[in-house]
PDB file with SEQRES, HELIX, SHEET and CRYST1 records, atoms N, CA, C and O in Angstrom:
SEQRES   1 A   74  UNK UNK UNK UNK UNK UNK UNK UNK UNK UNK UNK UNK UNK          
SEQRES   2 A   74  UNK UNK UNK UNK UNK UNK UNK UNK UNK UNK UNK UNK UNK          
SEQRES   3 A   74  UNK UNK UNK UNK UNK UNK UNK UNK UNK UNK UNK UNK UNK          
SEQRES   4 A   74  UNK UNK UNK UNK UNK UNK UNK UNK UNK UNK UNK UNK UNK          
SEQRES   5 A   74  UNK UNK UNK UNK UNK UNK UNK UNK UNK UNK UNK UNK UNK          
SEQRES   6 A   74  UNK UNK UNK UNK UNK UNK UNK UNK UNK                          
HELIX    1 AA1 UNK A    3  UNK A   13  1                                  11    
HELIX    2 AA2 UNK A   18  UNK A   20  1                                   3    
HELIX    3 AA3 UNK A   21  UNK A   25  3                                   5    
HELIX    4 AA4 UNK A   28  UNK A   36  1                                   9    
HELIX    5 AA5 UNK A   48  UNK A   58  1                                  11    
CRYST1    1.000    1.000    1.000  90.00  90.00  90.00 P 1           1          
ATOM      1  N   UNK A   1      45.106 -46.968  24.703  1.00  0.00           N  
ATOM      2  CA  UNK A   1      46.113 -46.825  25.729  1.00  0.00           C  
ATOM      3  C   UNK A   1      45.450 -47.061  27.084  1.00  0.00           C  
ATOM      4  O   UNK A   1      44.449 -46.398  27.357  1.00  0.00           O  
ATOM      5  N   UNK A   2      45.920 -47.940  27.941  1.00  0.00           N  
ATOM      6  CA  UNK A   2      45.463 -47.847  29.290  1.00  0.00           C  
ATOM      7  C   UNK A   2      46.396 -47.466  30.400  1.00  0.00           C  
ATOM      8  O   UNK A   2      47.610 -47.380  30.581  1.00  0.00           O  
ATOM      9  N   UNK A   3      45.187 -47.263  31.117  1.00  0.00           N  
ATOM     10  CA  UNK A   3      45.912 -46.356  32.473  1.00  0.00           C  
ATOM     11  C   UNK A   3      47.221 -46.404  32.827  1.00  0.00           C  
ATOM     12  O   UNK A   3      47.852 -45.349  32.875  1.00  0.00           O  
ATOM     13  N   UNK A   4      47.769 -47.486  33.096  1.00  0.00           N  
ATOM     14  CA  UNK A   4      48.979 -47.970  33.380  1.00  0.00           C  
ATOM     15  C   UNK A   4      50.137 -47.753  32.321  1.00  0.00           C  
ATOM     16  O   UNK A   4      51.334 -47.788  32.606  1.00  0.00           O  
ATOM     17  N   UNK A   5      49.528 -47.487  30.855  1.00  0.00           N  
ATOM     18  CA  UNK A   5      50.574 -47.485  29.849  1.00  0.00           C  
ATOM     19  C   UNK A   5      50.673 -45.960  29.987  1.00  0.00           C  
ATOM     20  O   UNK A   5      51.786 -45.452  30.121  1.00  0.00           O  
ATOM     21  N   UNK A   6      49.684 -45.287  29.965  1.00  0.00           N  
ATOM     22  CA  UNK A   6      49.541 -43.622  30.285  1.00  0.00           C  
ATOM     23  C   UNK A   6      50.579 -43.334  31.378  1.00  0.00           C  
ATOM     24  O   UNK A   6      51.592 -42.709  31.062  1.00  0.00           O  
ATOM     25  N   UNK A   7      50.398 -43.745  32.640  1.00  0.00           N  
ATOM     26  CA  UNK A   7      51.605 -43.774  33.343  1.00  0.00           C  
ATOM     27  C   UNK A   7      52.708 -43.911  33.007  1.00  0.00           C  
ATOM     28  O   UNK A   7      53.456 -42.953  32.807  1.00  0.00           O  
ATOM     29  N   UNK A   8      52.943 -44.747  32.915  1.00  0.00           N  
ATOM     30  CA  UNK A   8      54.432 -45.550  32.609  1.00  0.00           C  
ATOM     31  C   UNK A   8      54.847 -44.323  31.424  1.00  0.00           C  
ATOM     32  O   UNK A   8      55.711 -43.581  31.891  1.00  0.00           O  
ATOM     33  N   UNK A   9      54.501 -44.004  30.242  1.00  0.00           N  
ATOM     34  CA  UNK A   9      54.839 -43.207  29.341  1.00  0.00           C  
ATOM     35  C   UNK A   9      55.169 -41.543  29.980  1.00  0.00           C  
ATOM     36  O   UNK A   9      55.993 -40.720  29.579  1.00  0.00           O  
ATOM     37  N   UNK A  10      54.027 -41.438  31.280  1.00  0.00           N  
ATOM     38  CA  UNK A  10      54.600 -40.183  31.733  1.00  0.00           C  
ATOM     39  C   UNK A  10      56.090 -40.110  32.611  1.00  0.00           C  
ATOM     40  O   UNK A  10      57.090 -39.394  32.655  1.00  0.00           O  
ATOM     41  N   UNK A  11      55.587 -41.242  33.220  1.00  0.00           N  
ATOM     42  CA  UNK A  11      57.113 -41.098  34.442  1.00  0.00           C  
ATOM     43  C   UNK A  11      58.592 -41.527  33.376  1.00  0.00           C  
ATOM     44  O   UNK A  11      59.679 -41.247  33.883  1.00  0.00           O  
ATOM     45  N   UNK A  12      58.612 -42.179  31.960  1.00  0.00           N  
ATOM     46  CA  UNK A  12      59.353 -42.208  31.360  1.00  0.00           C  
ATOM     47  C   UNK A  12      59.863 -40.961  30.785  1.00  0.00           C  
ATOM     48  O   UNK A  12      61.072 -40.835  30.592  1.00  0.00           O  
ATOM     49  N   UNK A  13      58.671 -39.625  30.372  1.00  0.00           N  
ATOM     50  CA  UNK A  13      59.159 -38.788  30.189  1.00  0.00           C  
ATOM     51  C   UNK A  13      59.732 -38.292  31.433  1.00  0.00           C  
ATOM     52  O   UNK A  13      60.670 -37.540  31.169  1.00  0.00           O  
ATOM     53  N   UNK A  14      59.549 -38.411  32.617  1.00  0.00           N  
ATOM     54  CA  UNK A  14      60.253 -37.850  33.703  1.00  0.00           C  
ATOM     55  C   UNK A  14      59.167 -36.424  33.922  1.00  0.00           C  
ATOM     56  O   UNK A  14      59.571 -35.346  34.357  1.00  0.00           O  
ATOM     57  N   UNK A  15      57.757 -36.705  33.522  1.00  0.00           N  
ATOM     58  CA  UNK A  15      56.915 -35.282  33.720  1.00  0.00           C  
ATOM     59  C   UNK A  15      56.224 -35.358  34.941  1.00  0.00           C  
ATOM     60  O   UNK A  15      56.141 -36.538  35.283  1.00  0.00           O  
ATOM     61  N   UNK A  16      55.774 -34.706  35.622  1.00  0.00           N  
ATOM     62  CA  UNK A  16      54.916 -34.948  36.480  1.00  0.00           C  
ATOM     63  C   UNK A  16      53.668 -34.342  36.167  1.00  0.00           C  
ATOM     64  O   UNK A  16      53.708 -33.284  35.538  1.00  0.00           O  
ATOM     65  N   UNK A  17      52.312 -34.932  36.567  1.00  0.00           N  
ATOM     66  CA  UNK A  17      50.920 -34.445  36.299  1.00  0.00           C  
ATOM     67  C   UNK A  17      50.749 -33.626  35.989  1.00  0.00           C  
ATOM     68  O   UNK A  17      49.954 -33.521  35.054  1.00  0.00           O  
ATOM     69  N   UNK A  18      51.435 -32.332  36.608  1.00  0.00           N  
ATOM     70  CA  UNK A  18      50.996 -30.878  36.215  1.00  0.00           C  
ATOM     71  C   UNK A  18      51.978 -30.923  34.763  1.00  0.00           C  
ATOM     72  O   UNK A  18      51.353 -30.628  33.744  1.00  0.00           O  
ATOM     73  N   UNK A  19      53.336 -31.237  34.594  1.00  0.00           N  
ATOM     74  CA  UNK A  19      54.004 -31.110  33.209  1.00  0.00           C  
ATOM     75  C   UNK A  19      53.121 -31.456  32.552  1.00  0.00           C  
ATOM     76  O   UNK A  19      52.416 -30.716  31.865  1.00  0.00           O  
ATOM     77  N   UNK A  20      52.965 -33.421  32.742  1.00  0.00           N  
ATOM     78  CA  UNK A  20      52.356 -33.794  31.605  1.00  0.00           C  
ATOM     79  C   UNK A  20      51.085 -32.703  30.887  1.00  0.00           C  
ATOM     80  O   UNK A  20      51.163 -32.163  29.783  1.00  0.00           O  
ATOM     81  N   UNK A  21      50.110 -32.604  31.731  1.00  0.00           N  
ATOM     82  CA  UNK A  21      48.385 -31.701  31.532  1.00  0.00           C  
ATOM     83  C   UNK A  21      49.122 -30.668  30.644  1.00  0.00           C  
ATOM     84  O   UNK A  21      48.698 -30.673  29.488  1.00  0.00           O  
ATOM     85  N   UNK A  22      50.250 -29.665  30.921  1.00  0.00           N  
ATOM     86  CA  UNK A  22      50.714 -28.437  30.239  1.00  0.00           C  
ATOM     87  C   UNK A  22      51.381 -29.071  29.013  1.00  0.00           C  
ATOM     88  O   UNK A  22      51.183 -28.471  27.956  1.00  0.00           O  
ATOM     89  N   UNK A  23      52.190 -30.255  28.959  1.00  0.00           N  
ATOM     90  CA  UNK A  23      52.685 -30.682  27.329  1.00  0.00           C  
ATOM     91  C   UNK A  23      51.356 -31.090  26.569  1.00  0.00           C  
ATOM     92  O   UNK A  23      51.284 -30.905  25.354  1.00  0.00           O  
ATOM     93  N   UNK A  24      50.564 -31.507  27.104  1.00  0.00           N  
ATOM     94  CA  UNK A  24      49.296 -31.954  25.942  1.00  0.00           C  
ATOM     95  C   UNK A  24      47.914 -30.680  26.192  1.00  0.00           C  
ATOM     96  O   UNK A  24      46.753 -30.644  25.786  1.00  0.00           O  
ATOM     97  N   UNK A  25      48.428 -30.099  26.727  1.00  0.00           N  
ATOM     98  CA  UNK A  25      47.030 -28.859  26.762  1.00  0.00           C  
ATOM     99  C   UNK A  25      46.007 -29.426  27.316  1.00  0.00           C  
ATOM    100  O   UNK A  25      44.911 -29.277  26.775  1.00  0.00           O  
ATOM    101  N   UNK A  26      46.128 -30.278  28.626  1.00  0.00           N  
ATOM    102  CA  UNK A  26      44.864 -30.492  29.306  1.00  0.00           C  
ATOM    103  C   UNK A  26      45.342 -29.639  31.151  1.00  0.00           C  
ATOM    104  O   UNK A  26      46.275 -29.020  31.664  1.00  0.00           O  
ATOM    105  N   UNK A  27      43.854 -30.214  31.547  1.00  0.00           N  
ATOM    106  CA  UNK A  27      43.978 -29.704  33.104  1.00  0.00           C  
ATOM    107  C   UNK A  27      44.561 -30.757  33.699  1.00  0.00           C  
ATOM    108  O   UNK A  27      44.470 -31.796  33.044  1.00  0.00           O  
ATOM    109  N   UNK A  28      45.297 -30.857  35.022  1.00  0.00           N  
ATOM    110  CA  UNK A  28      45.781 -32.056  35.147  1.00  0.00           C  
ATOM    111  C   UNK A  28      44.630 -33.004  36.273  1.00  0.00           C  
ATOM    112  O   UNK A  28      44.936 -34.074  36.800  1.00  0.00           O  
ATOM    113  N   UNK A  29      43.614 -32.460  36.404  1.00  0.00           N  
ATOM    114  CA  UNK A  29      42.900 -33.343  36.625  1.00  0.00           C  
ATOM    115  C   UNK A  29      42.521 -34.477  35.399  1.00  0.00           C  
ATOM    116  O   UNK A  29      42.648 -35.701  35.430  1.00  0.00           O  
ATOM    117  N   UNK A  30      42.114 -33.780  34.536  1.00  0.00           N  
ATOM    118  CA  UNK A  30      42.514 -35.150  33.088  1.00  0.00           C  
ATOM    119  C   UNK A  30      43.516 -35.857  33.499  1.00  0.00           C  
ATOM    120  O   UNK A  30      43.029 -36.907  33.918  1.00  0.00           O  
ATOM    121  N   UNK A  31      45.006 -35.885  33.657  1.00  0.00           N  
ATOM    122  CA  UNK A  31      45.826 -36.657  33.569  1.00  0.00           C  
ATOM    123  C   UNK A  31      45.145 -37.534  35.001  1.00  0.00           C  
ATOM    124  O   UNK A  31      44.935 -38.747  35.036  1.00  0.00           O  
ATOM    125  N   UNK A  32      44.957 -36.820  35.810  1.00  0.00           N  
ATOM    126  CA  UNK A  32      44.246 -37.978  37.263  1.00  0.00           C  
ATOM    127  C   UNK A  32      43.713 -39.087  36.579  1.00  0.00           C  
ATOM    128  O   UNK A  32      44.056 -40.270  36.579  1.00  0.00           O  
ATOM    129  N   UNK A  33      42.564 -38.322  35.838  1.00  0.00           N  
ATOM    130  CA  UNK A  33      41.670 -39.409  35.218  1.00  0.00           C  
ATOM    131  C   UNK A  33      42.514 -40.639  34.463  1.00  0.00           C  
ATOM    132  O   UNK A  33      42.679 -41.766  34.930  1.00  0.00           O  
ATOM    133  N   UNK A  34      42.986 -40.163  33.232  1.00  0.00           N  
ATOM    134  CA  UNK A  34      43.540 -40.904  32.595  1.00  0.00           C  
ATOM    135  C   UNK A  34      44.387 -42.281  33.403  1.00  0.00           C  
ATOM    136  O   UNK A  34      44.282 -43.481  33.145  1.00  0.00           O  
ATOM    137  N   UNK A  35      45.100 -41.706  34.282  1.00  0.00           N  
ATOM    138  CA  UNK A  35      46.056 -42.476  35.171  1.00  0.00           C  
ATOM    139  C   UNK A  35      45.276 -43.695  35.758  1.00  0.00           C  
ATOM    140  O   UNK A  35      45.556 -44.867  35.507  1.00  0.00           O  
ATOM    141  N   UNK A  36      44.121 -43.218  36.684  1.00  0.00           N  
ATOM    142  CA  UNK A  36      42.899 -43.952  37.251  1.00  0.00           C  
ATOM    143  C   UNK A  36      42.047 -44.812  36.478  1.00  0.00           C  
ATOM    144  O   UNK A  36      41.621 -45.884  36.906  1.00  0.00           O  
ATOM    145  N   UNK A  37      41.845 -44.433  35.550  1.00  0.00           N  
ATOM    146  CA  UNK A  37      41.341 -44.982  34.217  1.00  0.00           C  
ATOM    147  C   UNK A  37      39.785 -44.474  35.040  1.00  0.00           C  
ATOM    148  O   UNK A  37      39.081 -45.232  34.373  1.00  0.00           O  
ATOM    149  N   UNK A  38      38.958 -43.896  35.801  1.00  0.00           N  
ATOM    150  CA  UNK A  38      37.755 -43.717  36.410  1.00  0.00           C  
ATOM    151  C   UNK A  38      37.749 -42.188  35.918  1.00  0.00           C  
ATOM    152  O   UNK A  38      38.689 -41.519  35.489  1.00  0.00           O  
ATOM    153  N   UNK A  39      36.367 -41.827  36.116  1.00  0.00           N  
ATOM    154  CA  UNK A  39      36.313 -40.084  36.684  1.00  0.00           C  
ATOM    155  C   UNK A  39      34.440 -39.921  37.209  1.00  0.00           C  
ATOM    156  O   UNK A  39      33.441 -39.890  36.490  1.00  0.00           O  
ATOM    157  N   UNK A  40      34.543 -39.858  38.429  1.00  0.00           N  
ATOM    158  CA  UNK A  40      33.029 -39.656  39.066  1.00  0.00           C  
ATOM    159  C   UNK A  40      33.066 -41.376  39.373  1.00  0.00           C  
ATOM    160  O   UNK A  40      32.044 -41.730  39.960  1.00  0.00           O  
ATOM    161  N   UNK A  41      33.643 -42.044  39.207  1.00  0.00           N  
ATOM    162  CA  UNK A  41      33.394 -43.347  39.919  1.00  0.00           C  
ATOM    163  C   UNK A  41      33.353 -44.230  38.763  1.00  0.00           C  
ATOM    164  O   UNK A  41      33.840 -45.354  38.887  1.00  0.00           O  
ATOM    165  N   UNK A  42      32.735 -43.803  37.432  1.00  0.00           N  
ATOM    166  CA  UNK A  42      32.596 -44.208  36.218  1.00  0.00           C  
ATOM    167  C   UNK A  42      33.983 -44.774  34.991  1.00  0.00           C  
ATOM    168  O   UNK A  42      34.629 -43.800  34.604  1.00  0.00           O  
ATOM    169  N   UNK A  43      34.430 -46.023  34.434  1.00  0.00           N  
ATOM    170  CA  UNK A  43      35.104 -45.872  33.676  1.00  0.00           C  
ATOM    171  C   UNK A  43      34.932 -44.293  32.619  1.00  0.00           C  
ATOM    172  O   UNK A  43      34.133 -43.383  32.395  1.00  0.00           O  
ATOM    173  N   UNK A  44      36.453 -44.843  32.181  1.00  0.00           N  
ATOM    174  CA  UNK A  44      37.153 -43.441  31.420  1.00  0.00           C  
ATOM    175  C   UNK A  44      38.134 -44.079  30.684  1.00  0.00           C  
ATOM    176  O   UNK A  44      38.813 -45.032  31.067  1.00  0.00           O  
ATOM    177  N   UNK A  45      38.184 -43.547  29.665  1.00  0.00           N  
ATOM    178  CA  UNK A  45      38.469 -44.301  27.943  1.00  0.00           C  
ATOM    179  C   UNK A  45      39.531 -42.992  28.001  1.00  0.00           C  
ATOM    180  O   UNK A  45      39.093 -41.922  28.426  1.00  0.00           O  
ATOM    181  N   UNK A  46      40.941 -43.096  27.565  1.00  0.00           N  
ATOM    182  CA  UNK A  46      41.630 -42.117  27.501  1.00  0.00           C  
ATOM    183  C   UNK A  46      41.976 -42.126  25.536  1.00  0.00           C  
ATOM    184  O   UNK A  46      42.554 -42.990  24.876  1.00  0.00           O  
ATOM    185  N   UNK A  47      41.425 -40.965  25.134  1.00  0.00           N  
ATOM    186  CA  UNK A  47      40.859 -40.232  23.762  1.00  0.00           C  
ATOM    187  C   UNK A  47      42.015 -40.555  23.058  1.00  0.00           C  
ATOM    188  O   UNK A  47      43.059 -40.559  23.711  1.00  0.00           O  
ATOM    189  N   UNK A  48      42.095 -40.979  21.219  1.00  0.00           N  
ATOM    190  CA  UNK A  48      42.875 -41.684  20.812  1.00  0.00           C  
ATOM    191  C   UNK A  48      43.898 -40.393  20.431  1.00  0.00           C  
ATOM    192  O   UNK A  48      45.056 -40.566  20.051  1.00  0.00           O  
ATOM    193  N   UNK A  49      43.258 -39.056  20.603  1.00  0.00           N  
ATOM    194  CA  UNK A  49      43.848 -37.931  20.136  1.00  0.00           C  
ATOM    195  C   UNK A  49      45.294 -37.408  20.724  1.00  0.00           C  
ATOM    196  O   UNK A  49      46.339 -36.982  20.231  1.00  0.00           O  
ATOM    197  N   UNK A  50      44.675 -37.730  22.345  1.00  0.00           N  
ATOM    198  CA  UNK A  50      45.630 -37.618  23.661  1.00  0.00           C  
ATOM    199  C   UNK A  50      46.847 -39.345  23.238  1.00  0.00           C  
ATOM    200  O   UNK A  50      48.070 -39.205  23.254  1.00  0.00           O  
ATOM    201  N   UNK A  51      46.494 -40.121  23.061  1.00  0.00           N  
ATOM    202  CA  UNK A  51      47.370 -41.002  23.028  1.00  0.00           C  
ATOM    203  C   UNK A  51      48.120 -40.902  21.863  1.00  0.00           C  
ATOM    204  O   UNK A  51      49.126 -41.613  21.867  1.00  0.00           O  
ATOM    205  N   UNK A  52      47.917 -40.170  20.772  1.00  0.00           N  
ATOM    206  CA  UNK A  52      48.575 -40.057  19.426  1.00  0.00           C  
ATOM    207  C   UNK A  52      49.659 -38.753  19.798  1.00  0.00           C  
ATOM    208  O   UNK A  52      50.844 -38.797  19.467  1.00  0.00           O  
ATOM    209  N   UNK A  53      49.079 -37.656  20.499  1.00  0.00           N  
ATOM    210  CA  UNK A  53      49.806 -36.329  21.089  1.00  0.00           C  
ATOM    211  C   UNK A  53      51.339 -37.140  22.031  1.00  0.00           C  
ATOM    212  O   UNK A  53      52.533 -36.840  22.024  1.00  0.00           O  
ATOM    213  N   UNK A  54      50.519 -38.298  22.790  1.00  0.00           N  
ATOM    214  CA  UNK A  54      51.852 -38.540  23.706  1.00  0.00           C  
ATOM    215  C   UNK A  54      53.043 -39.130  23.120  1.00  0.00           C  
ATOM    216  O   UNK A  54      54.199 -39.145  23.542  1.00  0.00           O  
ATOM    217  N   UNK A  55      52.298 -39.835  21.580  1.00  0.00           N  
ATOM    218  CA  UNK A  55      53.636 -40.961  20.936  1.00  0.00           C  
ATOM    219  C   UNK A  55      54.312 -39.323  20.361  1.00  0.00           C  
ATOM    220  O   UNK A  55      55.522 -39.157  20.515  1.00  0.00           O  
ATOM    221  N   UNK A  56      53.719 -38.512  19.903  1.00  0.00           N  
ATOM    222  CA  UNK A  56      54.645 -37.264  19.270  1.00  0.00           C  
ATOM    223  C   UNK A  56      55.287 -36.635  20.294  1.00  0.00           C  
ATOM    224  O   UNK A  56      56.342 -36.079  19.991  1.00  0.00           O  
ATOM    225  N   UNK A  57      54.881 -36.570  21.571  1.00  0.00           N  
ATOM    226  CA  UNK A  57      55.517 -36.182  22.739  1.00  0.00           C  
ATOM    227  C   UNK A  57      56.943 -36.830  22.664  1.00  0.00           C  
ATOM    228  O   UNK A  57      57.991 -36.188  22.602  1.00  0.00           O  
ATOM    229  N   UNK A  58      56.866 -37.754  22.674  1.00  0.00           N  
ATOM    230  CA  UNK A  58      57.541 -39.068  23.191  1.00  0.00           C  
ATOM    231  C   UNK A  58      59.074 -38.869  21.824  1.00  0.00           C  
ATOM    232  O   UNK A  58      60.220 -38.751  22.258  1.00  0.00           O  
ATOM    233  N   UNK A  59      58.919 -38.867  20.934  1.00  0.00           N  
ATOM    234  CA  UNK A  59      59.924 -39.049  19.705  1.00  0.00           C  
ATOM    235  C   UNK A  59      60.091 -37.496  19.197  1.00  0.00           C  
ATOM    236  O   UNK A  59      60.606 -37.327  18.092  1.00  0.00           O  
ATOM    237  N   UNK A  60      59.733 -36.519  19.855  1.00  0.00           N  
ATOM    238  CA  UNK A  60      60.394 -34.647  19.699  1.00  0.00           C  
ATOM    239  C   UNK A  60      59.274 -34.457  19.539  1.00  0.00           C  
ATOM    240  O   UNK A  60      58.881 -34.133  20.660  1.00  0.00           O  
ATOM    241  N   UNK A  61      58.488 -34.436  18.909  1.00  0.00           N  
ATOM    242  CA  UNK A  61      57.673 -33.386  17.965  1.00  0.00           C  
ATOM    243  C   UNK A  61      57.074 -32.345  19.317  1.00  0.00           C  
ATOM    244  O   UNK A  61      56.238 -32.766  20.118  1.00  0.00           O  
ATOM    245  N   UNK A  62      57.612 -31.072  19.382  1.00  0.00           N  
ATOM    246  CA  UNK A  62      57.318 -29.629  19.722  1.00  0.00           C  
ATOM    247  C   UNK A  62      56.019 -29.123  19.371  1.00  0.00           C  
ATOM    248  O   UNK A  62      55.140 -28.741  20.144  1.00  0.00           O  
ATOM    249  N   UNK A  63      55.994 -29.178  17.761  1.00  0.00           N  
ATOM    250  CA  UNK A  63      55.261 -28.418  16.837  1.00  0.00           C  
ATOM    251  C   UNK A  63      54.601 -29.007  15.960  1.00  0.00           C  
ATOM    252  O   UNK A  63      55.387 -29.923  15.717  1.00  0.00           O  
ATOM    253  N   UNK A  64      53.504 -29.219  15.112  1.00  0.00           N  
ATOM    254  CA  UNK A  64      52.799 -29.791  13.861  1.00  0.00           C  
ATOM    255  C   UNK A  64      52.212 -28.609  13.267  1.00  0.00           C  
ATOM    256  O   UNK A  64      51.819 -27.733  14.038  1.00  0.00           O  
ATOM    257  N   UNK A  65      52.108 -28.468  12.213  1.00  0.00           N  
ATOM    258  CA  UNK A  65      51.561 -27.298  11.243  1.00  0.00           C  
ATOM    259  C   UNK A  65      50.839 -27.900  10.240  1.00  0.00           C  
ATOM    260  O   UNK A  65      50.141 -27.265   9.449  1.00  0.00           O  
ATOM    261  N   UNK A  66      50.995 -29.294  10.233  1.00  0.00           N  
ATOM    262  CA  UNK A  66      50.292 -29.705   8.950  1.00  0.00           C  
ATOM    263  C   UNK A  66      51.171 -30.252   8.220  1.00  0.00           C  
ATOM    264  O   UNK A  66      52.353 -29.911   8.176  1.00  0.00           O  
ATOM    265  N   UNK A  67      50.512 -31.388   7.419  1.00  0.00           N  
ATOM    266  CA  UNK A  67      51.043 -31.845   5.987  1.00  0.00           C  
ATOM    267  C   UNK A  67      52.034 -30.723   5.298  1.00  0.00           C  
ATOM    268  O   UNK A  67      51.669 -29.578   5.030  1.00  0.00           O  
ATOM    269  N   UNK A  68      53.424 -31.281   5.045  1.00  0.00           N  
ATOM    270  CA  UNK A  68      53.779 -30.425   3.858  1.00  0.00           C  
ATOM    271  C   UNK A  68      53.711 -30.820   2.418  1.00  0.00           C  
ATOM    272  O   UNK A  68      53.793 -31.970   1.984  1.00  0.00           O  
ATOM    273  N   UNK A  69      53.580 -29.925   1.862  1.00  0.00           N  
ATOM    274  CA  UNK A  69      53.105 -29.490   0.625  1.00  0.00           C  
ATOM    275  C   UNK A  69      54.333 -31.020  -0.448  1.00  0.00           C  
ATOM    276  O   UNK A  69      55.439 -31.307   0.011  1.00  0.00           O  
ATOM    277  N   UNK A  70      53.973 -31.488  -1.333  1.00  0.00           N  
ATOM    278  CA  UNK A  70      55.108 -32.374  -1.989  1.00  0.00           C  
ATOM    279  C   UNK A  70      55.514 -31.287  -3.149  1.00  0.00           C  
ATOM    280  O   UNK A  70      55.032 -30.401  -3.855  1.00  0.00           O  
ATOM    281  N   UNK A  71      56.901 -32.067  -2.812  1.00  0.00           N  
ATOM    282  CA  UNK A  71      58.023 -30.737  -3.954  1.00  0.00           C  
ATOM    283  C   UNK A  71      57.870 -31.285  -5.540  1.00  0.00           C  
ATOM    284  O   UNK A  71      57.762 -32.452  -5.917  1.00  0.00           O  
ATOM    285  N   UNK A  72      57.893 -30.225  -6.227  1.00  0.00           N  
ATOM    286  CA  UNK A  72      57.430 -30.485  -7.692  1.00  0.00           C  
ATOM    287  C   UNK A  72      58.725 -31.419  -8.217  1.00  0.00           C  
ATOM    288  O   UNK A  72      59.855 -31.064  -7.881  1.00  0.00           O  
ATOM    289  N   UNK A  73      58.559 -32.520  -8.979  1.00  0.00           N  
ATOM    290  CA  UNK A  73      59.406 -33.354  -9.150  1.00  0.00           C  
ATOM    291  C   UNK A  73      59.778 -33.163 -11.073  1.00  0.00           C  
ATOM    292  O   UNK A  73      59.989 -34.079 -11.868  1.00  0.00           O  
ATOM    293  N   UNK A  74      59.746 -31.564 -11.368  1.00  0.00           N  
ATOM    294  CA  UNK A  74      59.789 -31.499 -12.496  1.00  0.00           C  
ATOM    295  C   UNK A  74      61.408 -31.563 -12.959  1.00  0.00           C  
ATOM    296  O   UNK A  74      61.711 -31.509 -14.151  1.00  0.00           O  
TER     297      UNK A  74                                                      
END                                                                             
């Protein structure tokens, strides 16, 4: 994901920096970063974990608990 798509995906949710940082459990200086694509002057790679959190952001998902269990097909 790059900077610009990170954007664009936030202002689509209609979040702002501080939302976004509180829907994915970061500080919103992360989201700075991410946005900037820099941090200390240095490129910054935004983590495939954070970009997988935003597509579940993005289509409901609230909550994950895990794989469910498959129903016995006896």
């Amino acid at each position: 994901m790059k900077p610009s798509e990170f954007k664009k995906w936030r202002k689509g949710c209609g979040l702002t920096q501080e939302q976004a940082a509180k829907k994915l459990g970061l500080k919103k200086r992360a989201i700075q970063y991410y946005e900037t694509g820099k941090r200390d002057g240095k490129d910054f790679k935004i983590p495939k974990t954070t970009e997988l959190a935003c597509y579940a952001i993005s289509v409901g998902v609230q909550f994950y608990s895990g794989p469910q269990p498959a129903e016995d097909e006896s």
